[in-house]
C-alpha positions as CSV (number, residue, x, y, z in Angstrom):
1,X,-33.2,-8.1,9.6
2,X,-36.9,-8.3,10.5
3,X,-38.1,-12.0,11.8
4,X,-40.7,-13.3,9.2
5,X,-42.9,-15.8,9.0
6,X,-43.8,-17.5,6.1
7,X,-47.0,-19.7,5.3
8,X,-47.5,-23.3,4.9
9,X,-47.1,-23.2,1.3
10,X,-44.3,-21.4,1.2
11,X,-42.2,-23.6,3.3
12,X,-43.5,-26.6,1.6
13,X,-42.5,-25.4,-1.5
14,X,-38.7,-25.1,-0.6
15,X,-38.4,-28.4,1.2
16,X,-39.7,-29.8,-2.2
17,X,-36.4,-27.7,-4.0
18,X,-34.4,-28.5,-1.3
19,X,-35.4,-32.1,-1.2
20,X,-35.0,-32.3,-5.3
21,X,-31.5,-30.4,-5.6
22,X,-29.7,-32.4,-3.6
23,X,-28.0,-29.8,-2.0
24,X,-26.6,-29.5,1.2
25,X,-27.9,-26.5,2.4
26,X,-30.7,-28.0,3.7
27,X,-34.1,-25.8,5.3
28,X,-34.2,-26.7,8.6
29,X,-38.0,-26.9,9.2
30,X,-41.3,-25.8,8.6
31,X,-41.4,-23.0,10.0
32,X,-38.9,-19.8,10.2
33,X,-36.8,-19.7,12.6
34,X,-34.0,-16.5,14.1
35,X,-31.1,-17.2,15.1
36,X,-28.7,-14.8,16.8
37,X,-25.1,-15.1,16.4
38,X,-22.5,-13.3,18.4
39,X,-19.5,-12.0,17.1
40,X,-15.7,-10.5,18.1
41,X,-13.1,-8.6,16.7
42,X,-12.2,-5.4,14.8
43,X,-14.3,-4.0,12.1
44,X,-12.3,-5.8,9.5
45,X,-13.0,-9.0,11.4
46,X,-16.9,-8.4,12.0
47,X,-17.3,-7.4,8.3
48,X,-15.0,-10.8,7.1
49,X,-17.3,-13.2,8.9
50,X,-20.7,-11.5,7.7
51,X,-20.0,-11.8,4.3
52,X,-18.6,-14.9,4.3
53,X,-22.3,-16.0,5.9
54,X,-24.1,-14.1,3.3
55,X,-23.8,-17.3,1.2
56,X,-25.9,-19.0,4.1
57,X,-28.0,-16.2,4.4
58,X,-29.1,-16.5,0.8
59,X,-29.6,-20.7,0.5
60,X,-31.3,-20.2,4.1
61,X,-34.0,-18.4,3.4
62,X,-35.8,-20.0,6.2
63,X,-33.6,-18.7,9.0
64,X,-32.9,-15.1,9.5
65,X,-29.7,-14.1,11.3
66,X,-29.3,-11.4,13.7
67,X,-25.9,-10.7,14.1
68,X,-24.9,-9.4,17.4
69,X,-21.2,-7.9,19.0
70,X,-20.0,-8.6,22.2
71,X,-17.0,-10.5,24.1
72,X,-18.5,-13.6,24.7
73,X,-16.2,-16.3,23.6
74,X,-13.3,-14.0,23.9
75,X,-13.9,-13.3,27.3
76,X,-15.1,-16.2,29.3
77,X,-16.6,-13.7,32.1
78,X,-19.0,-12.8,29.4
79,X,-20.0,-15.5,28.4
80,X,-21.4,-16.4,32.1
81,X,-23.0,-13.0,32.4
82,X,-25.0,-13.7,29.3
83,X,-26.0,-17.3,30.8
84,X,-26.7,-16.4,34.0
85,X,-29.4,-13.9,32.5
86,X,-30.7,-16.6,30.3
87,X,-29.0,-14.7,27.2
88,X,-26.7,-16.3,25.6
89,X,-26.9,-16.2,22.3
90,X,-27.2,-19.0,19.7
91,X,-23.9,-19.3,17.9
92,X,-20.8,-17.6,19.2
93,X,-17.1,-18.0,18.3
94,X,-15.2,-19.2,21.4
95,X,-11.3,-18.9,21.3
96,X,-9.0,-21.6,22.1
97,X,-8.7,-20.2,25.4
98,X,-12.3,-19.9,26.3
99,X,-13.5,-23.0,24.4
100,X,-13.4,-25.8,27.2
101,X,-14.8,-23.9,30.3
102,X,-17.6,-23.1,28.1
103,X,-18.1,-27.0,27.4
104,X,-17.2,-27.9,30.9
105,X,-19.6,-25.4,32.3
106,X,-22.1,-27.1,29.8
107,X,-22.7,-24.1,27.8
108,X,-22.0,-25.4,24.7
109,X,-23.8,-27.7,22.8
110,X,-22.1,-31.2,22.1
111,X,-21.9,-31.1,18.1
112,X,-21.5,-35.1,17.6
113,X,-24.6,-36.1,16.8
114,X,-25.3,-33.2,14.2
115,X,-22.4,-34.4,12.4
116,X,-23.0,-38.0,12.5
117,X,-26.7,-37.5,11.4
118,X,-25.4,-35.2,8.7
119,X,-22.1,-37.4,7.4
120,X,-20.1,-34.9,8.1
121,X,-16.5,-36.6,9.5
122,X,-13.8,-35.2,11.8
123,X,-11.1,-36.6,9.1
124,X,-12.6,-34.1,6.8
125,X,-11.0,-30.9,9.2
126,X,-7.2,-30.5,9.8
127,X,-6.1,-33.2,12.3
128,X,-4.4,-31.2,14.5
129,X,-7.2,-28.9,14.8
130,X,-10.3,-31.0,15.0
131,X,-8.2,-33.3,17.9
132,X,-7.6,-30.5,19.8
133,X,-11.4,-29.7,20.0
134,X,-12.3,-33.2,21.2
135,X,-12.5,-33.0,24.8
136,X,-9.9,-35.8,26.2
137,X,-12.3,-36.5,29.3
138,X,-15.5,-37.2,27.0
139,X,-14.3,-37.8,23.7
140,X,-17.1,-35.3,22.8
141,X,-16.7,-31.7,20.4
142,X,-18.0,-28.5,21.3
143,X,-17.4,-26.2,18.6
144,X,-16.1,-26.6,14.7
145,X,-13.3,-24.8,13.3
146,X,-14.1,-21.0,11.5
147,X,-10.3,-21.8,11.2
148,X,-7.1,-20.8,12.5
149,X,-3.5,-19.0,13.3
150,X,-0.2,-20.2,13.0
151,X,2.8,-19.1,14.0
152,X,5.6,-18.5,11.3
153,X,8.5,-16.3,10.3
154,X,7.8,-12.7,8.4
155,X,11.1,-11.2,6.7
156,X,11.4,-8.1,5.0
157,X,13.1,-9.5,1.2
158,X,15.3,-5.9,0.6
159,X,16.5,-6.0,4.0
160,X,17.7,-9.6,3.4
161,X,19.0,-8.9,-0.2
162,X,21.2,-5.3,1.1
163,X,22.9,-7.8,3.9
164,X,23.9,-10.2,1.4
165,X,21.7,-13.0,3.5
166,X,20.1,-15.7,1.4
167,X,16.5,-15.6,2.4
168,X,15.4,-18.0,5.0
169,X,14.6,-21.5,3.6
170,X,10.5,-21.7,3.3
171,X,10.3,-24.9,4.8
172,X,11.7,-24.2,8.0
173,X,15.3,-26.2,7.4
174,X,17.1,-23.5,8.7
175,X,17.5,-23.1,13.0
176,X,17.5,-20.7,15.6
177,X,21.0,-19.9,15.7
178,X,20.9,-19.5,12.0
179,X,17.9,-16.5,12.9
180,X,20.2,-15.0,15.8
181,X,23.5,-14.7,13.6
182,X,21.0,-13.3,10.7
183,X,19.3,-10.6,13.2
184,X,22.8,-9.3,14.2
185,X,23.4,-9.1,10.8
186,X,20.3,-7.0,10.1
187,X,20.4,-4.6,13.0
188,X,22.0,-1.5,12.1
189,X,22.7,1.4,13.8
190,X,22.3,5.1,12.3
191,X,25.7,5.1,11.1
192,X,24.8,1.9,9.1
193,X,26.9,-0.4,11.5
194,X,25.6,-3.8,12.1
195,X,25.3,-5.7,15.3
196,X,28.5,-7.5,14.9
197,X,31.1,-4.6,14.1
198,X,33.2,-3.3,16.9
199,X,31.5,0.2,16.2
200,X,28.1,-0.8,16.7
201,X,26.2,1.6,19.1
202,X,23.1,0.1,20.6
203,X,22.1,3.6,21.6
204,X,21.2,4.4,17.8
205,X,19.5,1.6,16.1
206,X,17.3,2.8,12.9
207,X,16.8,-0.9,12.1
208,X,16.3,-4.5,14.0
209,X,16.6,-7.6,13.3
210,X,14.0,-9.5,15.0
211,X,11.0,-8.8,17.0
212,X,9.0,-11.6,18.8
213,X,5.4,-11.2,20.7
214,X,7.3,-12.0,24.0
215,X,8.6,-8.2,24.4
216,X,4.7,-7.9,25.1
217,X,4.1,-7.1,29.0
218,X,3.2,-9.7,30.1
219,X,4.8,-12.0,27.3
220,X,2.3,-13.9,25.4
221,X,2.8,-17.8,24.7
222,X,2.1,-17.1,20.8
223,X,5.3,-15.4,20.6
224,X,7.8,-17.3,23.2
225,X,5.9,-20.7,23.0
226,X,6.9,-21.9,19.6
227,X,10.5,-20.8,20.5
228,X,10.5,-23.4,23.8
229,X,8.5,-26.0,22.2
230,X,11.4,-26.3,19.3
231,X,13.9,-26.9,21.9
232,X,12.1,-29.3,23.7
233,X,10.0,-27.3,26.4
234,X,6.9,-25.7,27.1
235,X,5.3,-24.6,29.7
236,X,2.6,-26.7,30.9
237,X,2.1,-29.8,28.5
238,X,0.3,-33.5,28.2
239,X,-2.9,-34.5,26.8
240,X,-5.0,-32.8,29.7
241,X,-2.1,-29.8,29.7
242,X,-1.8,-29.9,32.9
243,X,2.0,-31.1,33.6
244,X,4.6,-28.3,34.6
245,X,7.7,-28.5,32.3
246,X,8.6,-24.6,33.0
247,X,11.8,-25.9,34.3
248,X,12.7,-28.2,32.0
249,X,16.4,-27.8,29.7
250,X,14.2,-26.6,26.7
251,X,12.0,-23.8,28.5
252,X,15.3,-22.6,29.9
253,X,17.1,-22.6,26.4
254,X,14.4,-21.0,24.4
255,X,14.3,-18.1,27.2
256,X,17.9,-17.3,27.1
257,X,18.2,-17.2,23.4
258,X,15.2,-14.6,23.2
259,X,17.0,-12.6,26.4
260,X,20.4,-12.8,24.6
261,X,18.8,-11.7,21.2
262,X,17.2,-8.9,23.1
263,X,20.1,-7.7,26.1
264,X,23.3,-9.0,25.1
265,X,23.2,-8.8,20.9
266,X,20.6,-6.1,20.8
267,X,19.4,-7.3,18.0
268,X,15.6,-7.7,19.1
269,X,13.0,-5.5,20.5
270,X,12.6,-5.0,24.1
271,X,9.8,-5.0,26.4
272,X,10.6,-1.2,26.7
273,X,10.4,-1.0,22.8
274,X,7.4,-2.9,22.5
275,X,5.5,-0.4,24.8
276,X,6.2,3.0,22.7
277,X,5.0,1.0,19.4
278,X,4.4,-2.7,18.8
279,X,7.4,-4.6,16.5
280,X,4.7,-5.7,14.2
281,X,4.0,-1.8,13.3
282,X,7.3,-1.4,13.2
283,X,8.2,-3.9,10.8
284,X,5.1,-3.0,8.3
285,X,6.5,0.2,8.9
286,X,9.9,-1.0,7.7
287,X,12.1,-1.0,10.3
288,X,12.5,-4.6,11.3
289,X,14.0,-7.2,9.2
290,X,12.2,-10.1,10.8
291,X,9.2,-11.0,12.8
292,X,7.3,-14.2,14.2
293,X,3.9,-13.9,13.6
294,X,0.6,-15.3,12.0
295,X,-2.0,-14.0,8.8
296,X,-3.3,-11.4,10.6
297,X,0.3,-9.2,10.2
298,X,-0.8,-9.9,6.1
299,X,-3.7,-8.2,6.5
300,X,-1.3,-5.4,8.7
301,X,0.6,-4.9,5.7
302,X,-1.9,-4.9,3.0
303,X,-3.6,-1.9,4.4
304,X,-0.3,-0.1,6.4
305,X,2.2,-0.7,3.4
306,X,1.1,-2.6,0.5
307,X,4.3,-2.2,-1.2
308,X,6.1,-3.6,1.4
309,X,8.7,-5.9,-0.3
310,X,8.1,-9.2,2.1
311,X,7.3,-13.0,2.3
312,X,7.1,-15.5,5.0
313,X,9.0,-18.9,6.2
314,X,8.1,-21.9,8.4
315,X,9.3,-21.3,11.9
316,X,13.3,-22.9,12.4
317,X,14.3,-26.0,14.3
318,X,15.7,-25.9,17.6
319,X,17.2,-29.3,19.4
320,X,14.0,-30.6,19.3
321,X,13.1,-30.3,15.5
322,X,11.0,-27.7,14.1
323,X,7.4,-26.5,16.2
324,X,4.4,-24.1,15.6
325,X,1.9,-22.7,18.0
326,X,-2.0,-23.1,16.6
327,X,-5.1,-20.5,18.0
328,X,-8.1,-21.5,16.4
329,X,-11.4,-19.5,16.5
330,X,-14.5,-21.6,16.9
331,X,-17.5,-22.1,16.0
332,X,-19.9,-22.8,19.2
333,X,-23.6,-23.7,19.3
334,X,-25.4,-22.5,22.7
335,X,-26.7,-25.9,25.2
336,X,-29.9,-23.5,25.8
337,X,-30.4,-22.5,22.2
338,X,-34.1,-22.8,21.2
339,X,-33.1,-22.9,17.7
340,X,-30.5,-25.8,17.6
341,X,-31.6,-27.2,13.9
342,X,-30.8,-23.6,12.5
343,X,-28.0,-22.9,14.5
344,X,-26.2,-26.1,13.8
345,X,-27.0,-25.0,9.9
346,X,-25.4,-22.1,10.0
347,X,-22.2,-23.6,12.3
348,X,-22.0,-26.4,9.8
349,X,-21.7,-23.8,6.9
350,X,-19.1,-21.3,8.4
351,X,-16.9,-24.2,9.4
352,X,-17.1,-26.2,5.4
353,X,-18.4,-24.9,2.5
354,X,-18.5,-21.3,3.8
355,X,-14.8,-21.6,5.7
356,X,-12.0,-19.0,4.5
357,X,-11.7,-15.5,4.5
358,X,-12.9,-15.2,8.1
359,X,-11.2,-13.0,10.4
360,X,-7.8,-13.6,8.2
361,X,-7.6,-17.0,9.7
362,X,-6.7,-20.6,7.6
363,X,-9.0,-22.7,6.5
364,X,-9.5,-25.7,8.4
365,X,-11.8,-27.4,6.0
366,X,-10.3,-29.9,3.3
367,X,-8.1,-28.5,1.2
368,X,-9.7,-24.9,1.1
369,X,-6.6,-23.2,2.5
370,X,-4.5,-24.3,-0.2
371,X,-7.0,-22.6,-3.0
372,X,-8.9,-19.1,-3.6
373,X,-10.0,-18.4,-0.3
374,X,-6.4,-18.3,1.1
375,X,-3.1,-19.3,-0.1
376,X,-4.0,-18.0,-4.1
377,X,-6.1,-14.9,-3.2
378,X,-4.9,-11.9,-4.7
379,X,-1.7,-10.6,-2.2
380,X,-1.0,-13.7,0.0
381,X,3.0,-14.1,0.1
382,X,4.3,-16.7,-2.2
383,X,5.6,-19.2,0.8
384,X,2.1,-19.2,2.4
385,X,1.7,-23.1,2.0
386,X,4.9,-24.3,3.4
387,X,5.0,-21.6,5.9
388,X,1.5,-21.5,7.9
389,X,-0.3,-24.6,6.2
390,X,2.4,-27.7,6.3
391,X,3.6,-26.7,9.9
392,X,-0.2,-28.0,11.3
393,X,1.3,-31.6,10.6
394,X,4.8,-30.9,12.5
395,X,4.8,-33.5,15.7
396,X,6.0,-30.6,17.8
397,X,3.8,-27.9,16.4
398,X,0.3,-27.6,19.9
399,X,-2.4,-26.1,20.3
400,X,-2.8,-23.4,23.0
401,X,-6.4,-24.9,24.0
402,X,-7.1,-25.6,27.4
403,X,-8.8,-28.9,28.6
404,X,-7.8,-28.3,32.4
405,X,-8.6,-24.7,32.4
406,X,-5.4,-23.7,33.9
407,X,-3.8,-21.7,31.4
408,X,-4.7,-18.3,33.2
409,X,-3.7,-19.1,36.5
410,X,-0.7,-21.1,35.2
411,X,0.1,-17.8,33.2
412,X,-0.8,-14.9,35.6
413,X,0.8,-13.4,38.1
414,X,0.4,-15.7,40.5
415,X,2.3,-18.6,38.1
416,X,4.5,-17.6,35.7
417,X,4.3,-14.4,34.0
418,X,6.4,-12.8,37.2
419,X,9.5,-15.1,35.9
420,X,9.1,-14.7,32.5
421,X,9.1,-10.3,33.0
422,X,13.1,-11.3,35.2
423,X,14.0,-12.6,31.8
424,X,12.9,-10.2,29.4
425,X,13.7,-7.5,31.2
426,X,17.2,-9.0,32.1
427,X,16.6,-9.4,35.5
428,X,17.5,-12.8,35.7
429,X,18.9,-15.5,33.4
430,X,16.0,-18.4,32.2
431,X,17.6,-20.4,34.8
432,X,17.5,-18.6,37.5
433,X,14.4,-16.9,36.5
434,X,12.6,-20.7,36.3
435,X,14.5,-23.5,38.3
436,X,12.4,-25.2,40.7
437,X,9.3,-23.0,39.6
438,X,7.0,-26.2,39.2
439,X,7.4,-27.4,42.5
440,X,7.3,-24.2,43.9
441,X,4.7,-21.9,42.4
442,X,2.8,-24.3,39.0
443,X,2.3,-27.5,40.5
444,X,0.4,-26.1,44.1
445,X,-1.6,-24.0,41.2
446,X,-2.4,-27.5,39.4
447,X,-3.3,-29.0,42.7
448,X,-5.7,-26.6,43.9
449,X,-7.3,-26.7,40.5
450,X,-8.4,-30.3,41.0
C-alpha cells in the first residue's frame, strides 16, 4: 500500500465516529501513520496472518500497514542485524525461543502500560500462556499472544478399528505403556504380521505404529519433551529454566521408552527413517497409526489427504500424571518504533478481537479457541477441545520459552543434543547416555552464562 496523508478534516471526522461508536478499534491520532510489520513462515502462514489483519486494516483507516518477510523473530541473529542498522521493523512475531533475548537485549517494547491504559487484563489470555511471557526478573511483558501449539496425540481411526483397539481415550486417561503395547499392535509387516507375533520381520514394515519428532537429527524438545516431563523430567527446568534435571529418573525413563519403541519393539520411526521422509508425511500419507504432534499436522492433512479417516487425543500420563509442551508465536512491538500508538493497535488487535486462524495456531484470547475460528471451523477433528485446548491447564504441561537464554547452548552440541543422538540411534541406553551430564557438561554451560 501507498503511505497517505489525510487532511485535518478528515481525521477529525473519524475521531468524532470513533469517539461516538464506542468501539474499540480506536484511531490512533491525528495524523496517518505506517507501520511495518514483519512476518515468518510458509505461504499458507504469511497469507493466514494477513487476512486475519484485514479486519484491522479496514477499522484502521488511519494506519496503513506494510507488511514485510524476513526471519526476524525466528531467528534471533536477525533480529540484531536489523537493529544494529537501525531497521527493525515495527511489529514482528517473536517465537518462544527468540522472545526473551529480544526483551533482554531491550528490543522490544514493554507492553504494560498499553494495556493498563487500555483495560485490557492479563486474566483475559490463557494463564499458562500470558505467565510464560511475563519476564520472572521484571515482572514486565514483551509481546501478546497471536496464539499457540500444543502438543497432542494424532491416530489414524481405520488403523485403530482393523486392530480391534479401542481408540485412545480423548482426555488423555490412558498412559504410555498403554501407547507402546498399542504401536506394537499397529506395526505390521508386508506379510500383515504385527509387532508382537513370532513372525514379525522388522526388515519389511508397510505400516508403524508411532512416530515422534525425536527421530529428528538433532531431536527436537517438542517431540521428546512432553514424553520426559510426564514422567517426571525435563531437561532444564525452574522458574528462570535454568536448573539441569537431564539426569534425573524421569529424563532417563522417557528416553528409554522412546529408544525401546524405536530399537527393540520396532514399532517407531527411526532417526534413519525420519531422514528419507518425515513421520508426519508419512502418517498423512497413511502409513503410521499414530503420531505426537500439534494443529499444524491438521492443516498437513487437509491439503495432503483430506479424506484421511483421523482424530486427535490429549497426550497420556506417565508416573508423573499427564504433560504437554506449549510454543507460542508472539506478537512483539519494536523499543525503537516511531510509530508505538499504531503499532500497539494493531498488536492489541492480532492478539483479541482479531486472534484465530493465524498460522494454524490456538487461540489464546478468551474463549475464541473453543468457537468458529478454531475448534468448530469446518474440518477441525472432533476431540480438538479436550485434546489441544484443556491440556494448557495440566500442572505438568511448560512452556519451551526461555527467560535465561540458555536453551541453545543447553541443547547444542556442546550440551545435550550429543547424548540425546547415543539414545536414538541406540548407541547408549538413557542412562548411560545422561548420568552425571549436569555436573559434567549443563551445569559449567549454566555457569558461564551468568
Amino acid at each position: 500500500m501507498e503511505h497517505t496523508k489525510k487532511g485535518i478534516v478528515a481525521a477529525a471526522a473519524m475521531a468524532v465516529l470513533l469517539l461516538t461508536s464506542g468501539c474499540s478499534q480506536a484511531s490512533t491520532g491525528s495524523e496517518s501513520s505506517t507501520i511495518r510489520v514483519m512476518l515468518w513462515g510458509n505461504d499458507n502462514d504469511i497469507t493466514s496472518i494477513k487476512t486475519a489483519a484485514q479486519g484491522f486494516i479496514d477499522t484502521h483507516k488511519d494506519v496503513t500497514v506494510k507488511f514485510e518477510t524476513g526471519d526476524c523473530g525466528v531467528d534471533y541473529a536477525a533480529c540484531k542485524t536489523l537493529a544494529a542498522g537501525n531497521n527493525l521493523p515495527d511489529v514482528f512475531v517473536a517465537g518462544t525461543w527468540t522472545y526473551f533475548q529480544a526483551a533482554n537485549d531491550g528490543l522490544t517494547e514493554n507492553l504494560d502500560p498499553y494495556m493498563e491504559k487500555d483495560g485490557l487484563a492479563k486474566s483475559e489470555f490463557t494463564p499458562a500462556v500470558i505467565d510464560s511471557l511475563t519476564s520472572p526478573d521484571t515482572g514486565e511483558t514483551y509481546g501478546l499472544p497471536m496464539g499457540y501449539n500444543m502438543q497432542s496425540l494424532f491416530y489414524n481411526k481405520e488403523m485403530f478399528a482393523k486392530a480391534g483397539l479401542a481408540e485412545p481415550a480423548a482426555d488423555g486417561s490412558y498412559t504410555y505403556d498403554d501407547l507402546r503395547e498399542w504401536a506394537k499392535k499397529l506395526t505390521l509387516d508386508s506379510a500383515g504380521n504385527n509387532a508382537e507375533s513370532a513372525d514379525f520381520d522388522p526388515s519389511q514394515i508397510v505400516q508403524y505404529g508411532y512416530f515422534n519428532f525425536a527421530a529428528n537429527t538433532p531431536a527436537i524438545e517438542p517431540g521428546y519433551g512432553p514424553v520426559i516431563a510426564a514422567e517426571g523430567g525435563g531437561i532444564i527446568t525452574g522458574p528462570m529454566r535454568n536448573e539441569c534435571v537431564a539426569d534425573s529418573a524421569g529424563t532417563i525413563k522417557g528416553f528409554q521408552l522412546l529408544q525401546d519403541m524405536m530399537w527393540k519393539d520396532h514399532s517407531t520411526i527411526t532417526p534413519q527413517l525420519q531422514q528419507e521422509e518425515s513421520g508426519s508425511s508419512r502418517f498423512v500419507r497413511g502409513e503410521v497409526a499414530m503420531q505426537q504432534g500439534s494443529h499444524e499436522q491438521v492443516s498437513a492433512i487437509q491439503s495432503g489427504n483430506a479424506s484421511l479417516s483421523y482424530d486427535m487425543a490429549a497426550l497420556p500420563k506417565g508416573d508423573a500424571g499427564n504433560a504437554s509442551l506449549i510454543q507460542i508465536h508472539i506478537w512483539s512491538m519494536a523499543s525503537s518504533s516511531k510509530q508505538k500508538d499504531a503499532a500497539w493497535e494493531f498488536v492489541k488487535y492480532m492478539s483479541t478481537e482479531g486472534s484465530g486462524k493465524q498460522m494454524g495456531l490456538i487461540p489464546a484470547y478468551q474463549d475464541r479457541a473453543e468457537g468458529k475460528d478454531f475448534a468448530l471451523a469446518d474440518g477441525e477433528p472432533s476431540n480438538l477441545i479436550a485434546a489441544q485446548i484443556t491440556p494448557a491447564s495440566w500442572p505438568d504441561t511448560y512452556v519451551n520459552v526461555d527467560p535465561s537464554v540458555l536453551w541453545n547452548a543447553v541443547s547444542s552440541q556442546d550440551g545435550v543434543a550429543p547424548a540425546i543422538d547415543d539414545i536414538t540411534n541406540n548407541r547408549k541406553t538413557a542412562k548411560e547416555a545422561l548420568t552425571g551430564i549436569c555436573d559434567s557438561v549443563i551445569d559449567p554451560l549454566i555457569a558461564a552464562s551468568r
